[in-house]
N, C-alpha and C positions, 0 to 999 in steps of 0.2 A: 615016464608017465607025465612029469611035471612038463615037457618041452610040448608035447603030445597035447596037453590041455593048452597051451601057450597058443599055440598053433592052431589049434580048431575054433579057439577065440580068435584071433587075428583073421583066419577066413571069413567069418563068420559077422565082423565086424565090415570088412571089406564089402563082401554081397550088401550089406545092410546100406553102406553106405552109398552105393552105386544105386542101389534103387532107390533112392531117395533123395541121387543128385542127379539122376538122368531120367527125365521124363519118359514115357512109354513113347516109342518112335511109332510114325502114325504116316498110311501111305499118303501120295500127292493127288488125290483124286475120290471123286465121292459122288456114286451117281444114285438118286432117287427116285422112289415112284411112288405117288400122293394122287388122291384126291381132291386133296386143301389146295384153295386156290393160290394163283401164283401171285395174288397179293401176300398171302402170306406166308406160302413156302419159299419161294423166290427171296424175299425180304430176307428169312431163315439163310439162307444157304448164302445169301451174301454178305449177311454178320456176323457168319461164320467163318468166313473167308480170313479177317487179320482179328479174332480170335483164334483160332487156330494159328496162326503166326507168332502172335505173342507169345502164345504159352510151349506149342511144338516146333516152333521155329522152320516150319514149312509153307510151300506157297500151293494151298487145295484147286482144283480144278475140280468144280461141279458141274452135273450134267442134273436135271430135271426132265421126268416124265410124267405127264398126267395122266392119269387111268384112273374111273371109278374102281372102288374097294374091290368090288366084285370081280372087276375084269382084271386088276394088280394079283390080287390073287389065281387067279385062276392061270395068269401065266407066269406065275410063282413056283403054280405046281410043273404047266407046261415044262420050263427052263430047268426045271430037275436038278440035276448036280453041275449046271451049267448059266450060273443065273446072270444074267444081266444089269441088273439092280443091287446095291447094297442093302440100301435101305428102304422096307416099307413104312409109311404112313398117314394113318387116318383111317376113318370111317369103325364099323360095330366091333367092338373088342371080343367078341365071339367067334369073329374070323381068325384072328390073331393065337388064339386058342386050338384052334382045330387047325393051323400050320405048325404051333408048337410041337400039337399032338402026334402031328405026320411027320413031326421031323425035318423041317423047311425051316426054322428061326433057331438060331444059336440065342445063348445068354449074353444082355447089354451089358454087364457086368458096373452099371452104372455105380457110384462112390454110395455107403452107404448112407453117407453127410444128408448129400442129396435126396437121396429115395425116402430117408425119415424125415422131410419134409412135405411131402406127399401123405394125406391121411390114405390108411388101406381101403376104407370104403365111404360111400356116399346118401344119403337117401334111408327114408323110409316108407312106408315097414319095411321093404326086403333091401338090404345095404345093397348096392353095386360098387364092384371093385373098381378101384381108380388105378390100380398098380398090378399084375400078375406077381405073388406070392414066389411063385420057383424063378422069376427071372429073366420070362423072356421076352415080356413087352412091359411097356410103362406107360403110364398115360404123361400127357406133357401140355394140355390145355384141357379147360371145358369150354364144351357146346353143345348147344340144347337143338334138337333137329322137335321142326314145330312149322308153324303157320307164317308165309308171307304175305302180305296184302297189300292192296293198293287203295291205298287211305281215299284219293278222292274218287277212283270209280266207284270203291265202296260207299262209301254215306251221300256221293253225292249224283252220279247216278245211277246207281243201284235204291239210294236211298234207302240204306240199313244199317245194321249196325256191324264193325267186327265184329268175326266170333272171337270168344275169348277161352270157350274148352271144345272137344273134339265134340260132344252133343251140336255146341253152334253150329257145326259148320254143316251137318245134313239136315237140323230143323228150320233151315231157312230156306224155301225154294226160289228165292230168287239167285240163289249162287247158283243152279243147278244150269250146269255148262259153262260155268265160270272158273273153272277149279282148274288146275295144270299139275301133272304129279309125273312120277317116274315109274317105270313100273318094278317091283321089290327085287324079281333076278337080275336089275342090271343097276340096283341101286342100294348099299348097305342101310343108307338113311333111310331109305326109302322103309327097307325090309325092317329096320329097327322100329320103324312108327308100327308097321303094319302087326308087329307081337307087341306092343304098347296095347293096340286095341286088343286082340287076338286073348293077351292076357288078362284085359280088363274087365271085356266081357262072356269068356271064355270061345272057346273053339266054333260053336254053329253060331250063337247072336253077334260073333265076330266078324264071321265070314257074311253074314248077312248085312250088317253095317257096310263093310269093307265091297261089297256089292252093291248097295247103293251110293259109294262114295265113287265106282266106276261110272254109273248111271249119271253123277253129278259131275264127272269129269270133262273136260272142253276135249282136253289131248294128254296123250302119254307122251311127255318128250324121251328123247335120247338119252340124257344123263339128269341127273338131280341138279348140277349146275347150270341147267338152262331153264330151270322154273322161274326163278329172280328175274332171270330176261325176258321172259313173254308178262310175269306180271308187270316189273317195272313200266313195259312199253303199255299197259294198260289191253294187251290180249286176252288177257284174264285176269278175274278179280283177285284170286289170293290161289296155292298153291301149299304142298309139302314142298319144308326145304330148309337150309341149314345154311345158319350167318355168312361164315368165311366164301361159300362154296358160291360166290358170286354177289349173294344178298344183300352184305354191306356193303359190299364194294359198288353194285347199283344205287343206294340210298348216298352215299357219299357224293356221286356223282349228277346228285337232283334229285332224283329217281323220288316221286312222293310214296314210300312203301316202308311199312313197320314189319317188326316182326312180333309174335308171341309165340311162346312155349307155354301149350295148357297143361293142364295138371297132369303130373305122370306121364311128359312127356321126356323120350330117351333122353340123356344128356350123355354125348362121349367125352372119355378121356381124350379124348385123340391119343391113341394109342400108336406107337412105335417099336418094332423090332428090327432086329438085324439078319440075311437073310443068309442061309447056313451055304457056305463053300463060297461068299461074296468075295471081290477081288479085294475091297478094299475094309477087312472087318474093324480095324481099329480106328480107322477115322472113321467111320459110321458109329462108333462106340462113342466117338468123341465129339460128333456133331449132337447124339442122344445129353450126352455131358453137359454141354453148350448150352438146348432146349432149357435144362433146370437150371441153370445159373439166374439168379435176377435179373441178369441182361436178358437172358432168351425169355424168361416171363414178363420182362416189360416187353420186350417185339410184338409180344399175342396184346398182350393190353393196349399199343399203341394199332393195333388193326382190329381190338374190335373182340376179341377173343377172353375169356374168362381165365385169370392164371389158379393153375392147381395145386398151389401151396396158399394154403388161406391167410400168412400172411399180408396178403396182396391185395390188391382190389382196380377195378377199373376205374381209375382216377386220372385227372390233368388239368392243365391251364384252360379257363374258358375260350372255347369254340377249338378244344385242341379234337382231336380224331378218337381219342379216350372220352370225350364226356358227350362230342356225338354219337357215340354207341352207347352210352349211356341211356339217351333219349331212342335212339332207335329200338332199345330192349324194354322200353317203356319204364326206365329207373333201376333197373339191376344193378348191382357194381360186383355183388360177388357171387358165387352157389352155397359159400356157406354161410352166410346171413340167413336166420329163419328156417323153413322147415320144405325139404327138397320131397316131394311127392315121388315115389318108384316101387313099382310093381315089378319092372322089367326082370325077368330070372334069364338067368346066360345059359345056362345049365339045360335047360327045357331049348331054349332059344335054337341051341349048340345040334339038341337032341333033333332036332325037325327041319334045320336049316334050308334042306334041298326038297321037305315036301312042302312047306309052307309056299315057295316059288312053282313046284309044280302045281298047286291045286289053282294057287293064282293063274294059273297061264289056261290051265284046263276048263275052271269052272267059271274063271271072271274076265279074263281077258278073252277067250273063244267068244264068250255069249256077250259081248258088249251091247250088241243091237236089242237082244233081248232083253237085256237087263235096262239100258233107255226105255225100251217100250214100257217097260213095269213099272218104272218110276218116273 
């Protein structure tokens, strides 16, 4: 008995030791598909490159694709038990939920160091989660999906003011034809503002709002990252739309255009999972890894993006790319400074997803003309 106990300690010892002198082996390759622009996913996957070196002693080859949330998902489901992506990223954490649901995201198994650096939720009155509870996404930045504008067509001529909450932007009729939006089925941000309002002022004064904000529309572009671009050039005054997703990276670029986030406007975690039967699941676990490290929250702070461990903040050396976003948020540094306004429920959100898109398509994008004539 006494050799017998010797011996199952010595195993026992052994395993222990091996996992705790050999890193989890992680494949050579790692392909993505985001919405987040390729300033800053790009940036991501290339400081992730001799990361991943140091620590797994491997040389990653990354592939990047960009798909709004909508459309990444949707051939998420397509690609079945045959996916071509590892990893999803970006856009309304309600999608990410209803993949879980279906059975398309494995667990990041991300370190728990990590993830308790992450508060569970955000916001008030109703908290929003920052992190999925069972496992299968995390959020890895904030960002607030809200208003871009074009500072000088607006005040100067237009000769008005920005709005500064969603009431501004349809009690002014001189925006009306100025405005550039996505339409909500082919855009999560999009669909994330449109239950902002939808829950603000509930279901019909929603939809009635949300109908004159068509009526104020110039155009429906393609993707939510081409709203930045027709306002930047001054096509239109201001627009729905979200930092990363072209907006700062316009304003960097000259482009005279600020952003706001009015009250109770979405903020996403930027949410990430791993995509179940993906070729490559452990370097996608280990690029998720990366994201929370200090390094991957400084990456988002130095493009402009809010880090989601609140010891952080958007800070840097003067005129660095940190304190121009600064100014482009009109002084923000953090989301948890002060008091985060959120209505938003996931839950209801999750519940209606596919009719909120069809009433839109039915009742407010059919009737455009009509709804111009009425307002």
């Amino acid at each position: 008995m006494k050799r017998l106990l010797v011996l199952v300690l010595a195993v026992v010892m052994l395993v222990s030791a091996s996992i705790t002198a050999a890193p989890q082996r992680i494949e050579a390759e790692l392909n993505l598909i985001t919405p987040v622009a390729s300033f800053v996913s790009v940036a991501a996957l290339d400081a992730f490159k001799p990361w991943a070196k140091a620590k797994y002693g491997v040389d990653v080859k990354t592939n990047y694709t960009s798909k709004g949330t909508q459309l990444a998902v949707g051939m998420i489901r397509e690609w079945g038990s045959n996916p071509q992506a590892d990893v999803v990223w970006g856009g309304e954490t309600v999608l990410y939920d209803l993949l879980a649901a279906d059975g398309f995201l494995i667990k990041h198994e991300a370190s728990q160091e990590l993830l308790d650096r992450i508060p569970a939720t955000m916001g008030t009155p109703r908290p929003m989660p920052l992190k999925d509870p069972k496992g299968y996404w995390t959020g890895t930045a904030l960002e607030p999906y809200g208003i871009v504008y074009n500072e000088g067509l607006v005040t100067k001529r237009l000769r008005t003011t920005p709005p500064k909450t969603w009431e501004d932007l349809l009690s002014d009729p001189k925006f009306k034809g100025q405005i550039a939006q996505c339409t909500p089925d082919n855009s999560s941000s999009n669909h994330a503002s449109y239950e902002v309002i939808l829950q603000k002022y509930g279901w019909e004064k929603g939809w009635d709002w949300l109908a004159k904000l068509a009526a104020y529309t110039g155009q429906f572009v393609a993707k939510s990252g081409d709203v930045p671009g027709v306002v930047a050039k001054g096509e239109y005054a201001l627009g729905f739309a979200v930092p990363s997703y072209m907006a700062f990276e316009n304003y960097l670029h000259g482009a005279d255009i600020r952003f706001i986030a009015p009250p109770g406007a979405y903020v996403t975690p930027e949410p990430i999972g791993v995509i179940k039967n993906c070729k490559n699941p452990n370097t996608a676990k280990a690029f998720i890894e990366f994201l929370l490290t200090d390094e991957g929250q400084r990456l988002f702070i130095d493009r402009g993006l809010f880090p989601i461990v609140p010891d952080l903040k958007v800070a840097g050396p003067a005129g660095s790319t940190a304190e121009k976003a600064v100014t482009f948020y009109g002084g923000r540094r953090s989301y948890f400074e002060g008091v985060v306004e959120n209505t938003y429920d996931n839950t209801l959100s999750a519940s209606r997803e596919g009719e909120v898109n069809r009433y839109f398509r039915e009742n407010i994008f059919a009737k455009l003309d009509q709804l111009k004539a009425k307002y």
